[in-house]
Structure formats: C-alpha cells, structure tokens
C-alpha positions in Angstrom: 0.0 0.0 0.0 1.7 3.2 -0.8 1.8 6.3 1.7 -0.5 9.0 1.8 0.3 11.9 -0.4 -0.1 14.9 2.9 1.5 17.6 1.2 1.4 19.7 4.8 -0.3 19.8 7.9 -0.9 22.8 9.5 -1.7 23.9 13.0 -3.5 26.6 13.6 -6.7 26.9 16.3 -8.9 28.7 13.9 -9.1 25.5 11.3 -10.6 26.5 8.1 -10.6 30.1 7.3 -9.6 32.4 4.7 -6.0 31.9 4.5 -6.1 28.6 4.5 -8.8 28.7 1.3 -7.0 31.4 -0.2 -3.0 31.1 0.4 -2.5 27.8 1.5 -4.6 25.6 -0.5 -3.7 27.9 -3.8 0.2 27.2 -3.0 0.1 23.6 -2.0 -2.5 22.3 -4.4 -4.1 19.9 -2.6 -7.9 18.3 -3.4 -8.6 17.3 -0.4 -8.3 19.5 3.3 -9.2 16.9 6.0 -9.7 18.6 9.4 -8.6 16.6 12.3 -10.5 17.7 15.0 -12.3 15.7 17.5 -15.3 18.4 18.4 -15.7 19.5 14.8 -16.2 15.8 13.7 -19.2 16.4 15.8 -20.2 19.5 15.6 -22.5 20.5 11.9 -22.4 24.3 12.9 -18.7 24.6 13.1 -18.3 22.1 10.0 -20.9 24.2 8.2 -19.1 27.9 9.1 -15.7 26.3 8.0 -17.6 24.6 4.4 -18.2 28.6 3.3 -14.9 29.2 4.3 -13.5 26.2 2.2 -11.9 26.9 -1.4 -14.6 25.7 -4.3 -13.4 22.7 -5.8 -11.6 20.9 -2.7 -13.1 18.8 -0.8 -13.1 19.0 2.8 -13.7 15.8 5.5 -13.9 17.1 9.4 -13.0 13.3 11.0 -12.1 12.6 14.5 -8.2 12.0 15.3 -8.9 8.2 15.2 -11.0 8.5 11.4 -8.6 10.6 10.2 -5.5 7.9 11.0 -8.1 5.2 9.0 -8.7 7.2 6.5 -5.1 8.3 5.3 -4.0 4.6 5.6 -6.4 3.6 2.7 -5.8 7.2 0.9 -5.3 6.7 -2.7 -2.7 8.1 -5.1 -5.1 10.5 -6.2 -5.6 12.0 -2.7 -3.4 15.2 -2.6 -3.8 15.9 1.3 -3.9 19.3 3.4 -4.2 18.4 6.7 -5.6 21.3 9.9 -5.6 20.7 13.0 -6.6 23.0 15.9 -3.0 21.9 18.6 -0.3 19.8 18.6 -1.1 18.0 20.8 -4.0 16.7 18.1 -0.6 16.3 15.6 1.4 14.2 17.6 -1.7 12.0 18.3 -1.7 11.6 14.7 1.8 10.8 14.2 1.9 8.2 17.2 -1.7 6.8 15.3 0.5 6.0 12.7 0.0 9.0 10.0 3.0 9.9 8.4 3.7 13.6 9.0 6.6 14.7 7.7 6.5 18.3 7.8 4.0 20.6 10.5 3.5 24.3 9.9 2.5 26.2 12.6 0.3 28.6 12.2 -1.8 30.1 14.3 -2.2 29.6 18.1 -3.6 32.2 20.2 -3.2 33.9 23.2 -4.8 32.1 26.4 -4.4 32.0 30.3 -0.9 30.4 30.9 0.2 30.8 27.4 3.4 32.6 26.0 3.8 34.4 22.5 6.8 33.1 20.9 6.6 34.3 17.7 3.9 36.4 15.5 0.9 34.5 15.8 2.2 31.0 18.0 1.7 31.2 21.8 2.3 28.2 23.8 2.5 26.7 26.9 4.6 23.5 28.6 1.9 20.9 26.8 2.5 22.9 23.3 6.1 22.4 23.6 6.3 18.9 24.9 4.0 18.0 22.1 6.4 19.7 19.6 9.6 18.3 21.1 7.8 15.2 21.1 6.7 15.9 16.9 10.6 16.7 16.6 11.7 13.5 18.4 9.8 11.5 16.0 11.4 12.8 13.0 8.9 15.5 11.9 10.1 19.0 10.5 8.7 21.8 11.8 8.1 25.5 11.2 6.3 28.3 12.0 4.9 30.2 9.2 2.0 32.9 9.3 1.1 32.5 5.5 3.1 31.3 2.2 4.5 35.1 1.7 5.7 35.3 5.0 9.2 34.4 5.9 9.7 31.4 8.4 10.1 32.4 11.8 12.9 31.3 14.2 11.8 27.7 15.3 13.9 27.9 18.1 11.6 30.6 20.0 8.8 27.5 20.4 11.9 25.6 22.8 12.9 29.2 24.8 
C-alpha cells in the first residue's frame, strides 16, 4: 500500500478560514483539506461555518483523530492531502496513530491563560512544547509560518 500523499499539515486553532482557502490551498494544491478535529467531527455548525470558508473545488472531511489515522491509511494516489488541526497536541496524536507527517507548519495559536507568545501568531504553553519536542523526536520537520509570503520564523523561540 503506498503512503499517503499529505502535502502539509498545518496547525492553527482557527481551522478552516480564509488563508487557508486562499493562500494555502492555492500554493500547495491539494484536493482534499481533512480537518482533524475531534469536536468538529461532531459538531455541523462549526463544520458548516468552515464549508463557506473552504476553497470551491476541494473537498473538505472534518473526522475525528482516530478516522482521520483510517482514513489516510487507505488514501489513494489521487488523494493530494492538506491536513488542519486545531493543537499539537492533536498532531502528535496523529503521528503516534500512525500517519506519516513529515512536515507541521504552525500557524496560528492564540493567546490564552498560561500561554506565552513566541513568535507572530504561535503562543504556547509547557503541553505545546512537549507535544512539539515530542513531533521533533519522532522525525517530523517543523516550522512556524503565518502564511506562504511570509518568511519562516525562528523555530527555536517555540523551545525558549
């Protein structure tokens, strides 16, 4: 069975919204965003915000963590793959389900209680960055990028 064709997955807590339709898809290509999300698997109003926010033309799955590890082991050839996902946290579970991630961008991840900026648009706190040094561990390039025309940022303000 050949791998998965995930050009990128991307982290970033808003999901689907108009730079991912707009920038990210149009750069990477991809036919098919699945976002890996166990509340929005579940939840039609926050599937049906992010379906108007979707580029025309791709389609978009919103599966659980666990559906989205079965689904990308039967992907086809065909299947050009743009993962989202709201933490890494959610990444990591998907690497450790077996989904081969080779390369996370991180996006956006706001500003909470007990969160640190680190870069433009990335705050995190000790779970973020054990769940990145844990993505690192297992091989997975990663960088933090706002959008495609933006320079990557300085990866090692996530481990300061």
């Amino acid at each position: 069975m050949a791998e998965p064709n995930i050009l990128l997955t991307r982290i970033d807590n808003r999901l689907i919204h108009g730079q991912i339709a707009t920038q990210w898809n149009a750069t990477l290509g991809a036919n098919l965003i699945i976002v890996a999300n166990n509340d929005v698997a579940t939840n039609t109003m926050r599937q049906n915000l992010m379906r108007m926010a979707a580029p025309k033309g791709v389609e978009t799955k919103f599966l659980s963590l666990d559906k989205t590890v079965e689904f990308t082991a039967k992907a086809g050839e065909k299947d050009q793959i743009f993962i989202v996902a709201e933490t890494p946290q959610d990444v990591a579970a998907l690497v450790k389900g077996g989904v081969p991630i080779k390369k996370v961008n991180i996006g956006n991840m706001h500003m909470a209680e007990g969160k640190h900026q680190v870069a433009t648009a990335v705050a995190v706190d000790d779970a973020d960055v054990a769940a990145f040094k844990e993505l690192q561990d297992a091989g997975v390039e990663l960088e933090i990028q706002r959008v495609p025309s933006t320079p990557v940022e300085d990866l090692g303000k996530l481990f300061a």
